[in-house]
GUKOLVEX-758461 format. One line per field, with one value per residue (C-alpha): residue in three letters; x, y, z. Coordinates in steps of 0.001 Angstrom, whole numbers, plus 524288, in hexadecimal, padded with zeros to 5 digits. Layout:
<nodes>
kolmar (Ala	...) .
c1 (X	...) .
c2 (Y	...) .
c3 (Z	...) .
</nodes>
This chain:
<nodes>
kolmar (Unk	Unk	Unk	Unk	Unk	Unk	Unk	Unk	Unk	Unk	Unk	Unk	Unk	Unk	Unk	Unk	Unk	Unk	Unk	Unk	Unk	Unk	Unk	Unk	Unk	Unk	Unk	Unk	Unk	Unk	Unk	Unk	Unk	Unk	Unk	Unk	Unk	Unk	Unk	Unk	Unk	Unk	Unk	Unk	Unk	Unk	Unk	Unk	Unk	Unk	Unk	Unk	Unk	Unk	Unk	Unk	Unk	Unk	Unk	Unk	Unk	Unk	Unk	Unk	Unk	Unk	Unk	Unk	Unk	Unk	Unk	Unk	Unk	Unk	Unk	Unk	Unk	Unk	Unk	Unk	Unk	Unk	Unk	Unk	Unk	Unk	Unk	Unk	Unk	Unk	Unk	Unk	Unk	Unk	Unk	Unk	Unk	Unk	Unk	Unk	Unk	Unk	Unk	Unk	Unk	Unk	Unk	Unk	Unk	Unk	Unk	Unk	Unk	Unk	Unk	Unk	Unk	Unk	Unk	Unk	Unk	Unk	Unk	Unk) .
c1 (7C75A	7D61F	7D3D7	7DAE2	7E030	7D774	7DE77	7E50F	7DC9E	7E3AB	7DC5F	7DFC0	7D7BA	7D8D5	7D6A9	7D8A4	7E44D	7EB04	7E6BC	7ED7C	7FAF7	7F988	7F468	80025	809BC	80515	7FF8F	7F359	7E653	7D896	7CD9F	7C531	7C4BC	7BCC0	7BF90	7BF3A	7C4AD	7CF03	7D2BD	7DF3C	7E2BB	7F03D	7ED84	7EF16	7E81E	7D9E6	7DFDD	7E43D	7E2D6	7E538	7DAAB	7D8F1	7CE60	7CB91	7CE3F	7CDAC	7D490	7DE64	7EA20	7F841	800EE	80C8A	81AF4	821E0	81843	81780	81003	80356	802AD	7F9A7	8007C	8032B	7FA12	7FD08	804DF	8053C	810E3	81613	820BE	82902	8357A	83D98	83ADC	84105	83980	82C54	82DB2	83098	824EC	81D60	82102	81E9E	8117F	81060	813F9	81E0D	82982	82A41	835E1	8383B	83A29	83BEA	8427D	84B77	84326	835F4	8315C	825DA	81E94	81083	805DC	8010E	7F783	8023A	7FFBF	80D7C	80FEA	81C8B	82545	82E77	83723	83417	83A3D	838D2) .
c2 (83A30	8357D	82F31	82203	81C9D	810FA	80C9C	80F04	80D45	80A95	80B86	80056	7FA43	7ECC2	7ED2B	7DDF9	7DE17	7EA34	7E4BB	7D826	7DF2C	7E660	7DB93	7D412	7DE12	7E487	7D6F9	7DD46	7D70C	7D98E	7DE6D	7E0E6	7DD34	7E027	7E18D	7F031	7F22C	7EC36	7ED96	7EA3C	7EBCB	7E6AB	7DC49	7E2B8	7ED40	7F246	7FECA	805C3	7FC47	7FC55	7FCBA	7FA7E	7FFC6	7FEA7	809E9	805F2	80F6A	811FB	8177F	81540	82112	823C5	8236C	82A99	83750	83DA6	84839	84689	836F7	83121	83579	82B83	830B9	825A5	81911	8102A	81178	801BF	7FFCF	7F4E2	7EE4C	7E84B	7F2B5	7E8F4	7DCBF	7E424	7EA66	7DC23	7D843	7E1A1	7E07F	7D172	7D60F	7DF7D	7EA0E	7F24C	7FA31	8075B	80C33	81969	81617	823DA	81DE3	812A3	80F60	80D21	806C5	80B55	80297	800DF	7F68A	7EE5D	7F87C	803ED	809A1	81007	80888	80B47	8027C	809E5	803AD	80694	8164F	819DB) .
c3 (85158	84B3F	83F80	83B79	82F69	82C60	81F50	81460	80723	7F98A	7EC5E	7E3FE	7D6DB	7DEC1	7EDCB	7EF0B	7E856	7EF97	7FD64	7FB8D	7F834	80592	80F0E	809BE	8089D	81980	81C4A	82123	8207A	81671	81DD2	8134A	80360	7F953	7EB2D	7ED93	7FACF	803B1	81246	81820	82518	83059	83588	842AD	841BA	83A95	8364F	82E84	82293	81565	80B97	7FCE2	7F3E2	7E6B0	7DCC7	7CE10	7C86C	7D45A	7CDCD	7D577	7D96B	7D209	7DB9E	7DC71	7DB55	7CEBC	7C9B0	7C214	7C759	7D156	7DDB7	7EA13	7F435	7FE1C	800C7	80ABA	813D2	818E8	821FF	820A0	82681	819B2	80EB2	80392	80881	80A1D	7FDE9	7F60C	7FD9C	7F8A1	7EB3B	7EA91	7EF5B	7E133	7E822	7DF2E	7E34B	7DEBB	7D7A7	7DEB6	7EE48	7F66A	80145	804AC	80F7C	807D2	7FD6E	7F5E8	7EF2C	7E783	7EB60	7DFDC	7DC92	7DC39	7E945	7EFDF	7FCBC	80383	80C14	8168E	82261	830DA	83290	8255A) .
</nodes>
């Protein structure tokens, strides 16, 4: 047996709050809410989704790396086709833009809860 990637789970003190950034920012649906847990998912397809949980005393990674500082561990990856006018979107959304970009061809960027999420252009 192969096994699949059903989702992708962020820890966040407010679940609600974190889901809504996300289903507007991919425009994916909410397949499941509660105060505690929250399930997004394309609308074309069941998986892999994008889930929120609730983690009171979630503390956000520092970027760039540093020693002795909670280290990034993961980030979502999102492909996009205008790199300026996806990452104003964003932003109006409460996204924030960080100050150190590694590339000219991605932006990285922190959800309202201070999760690293990174935009990059088709062949980068």
């Amino acid at each position: 047996m192969t096994a699949t990637l059903g989702g992708f789970v962020l820890g966040t003190p407010d679940p609600p709050a974190l889901a809504d950034f996300y289903r507007a920012l991919l425009g994916w649906e909410e397949v499941e809410r509660t105060q505690e847990w929250v399930r997004l998912r394309a609308p074309e397809r069941e998986r892999p989704g994008l889930s929120f949980q609730w983690e009171p005393d979630h503390t956000p990674p520092v970027w760039p790396q540093g020693p002795g500082t909670q280290q990034m561990q993961a980030h979502l990856d999102l492909q996009v086709v205008d790199l300026e006018a996806e990452t104003e979107r964003a932003c109006a959304l409460g996204a924030t833009l960080e100050g150190h970009q590694p590339q000219k061809d991605v932006r990285v960027l922190r959800d309202p809860h201070g999760h690293p999420f990174c935009f990059f252009l088709p062949g980068a």
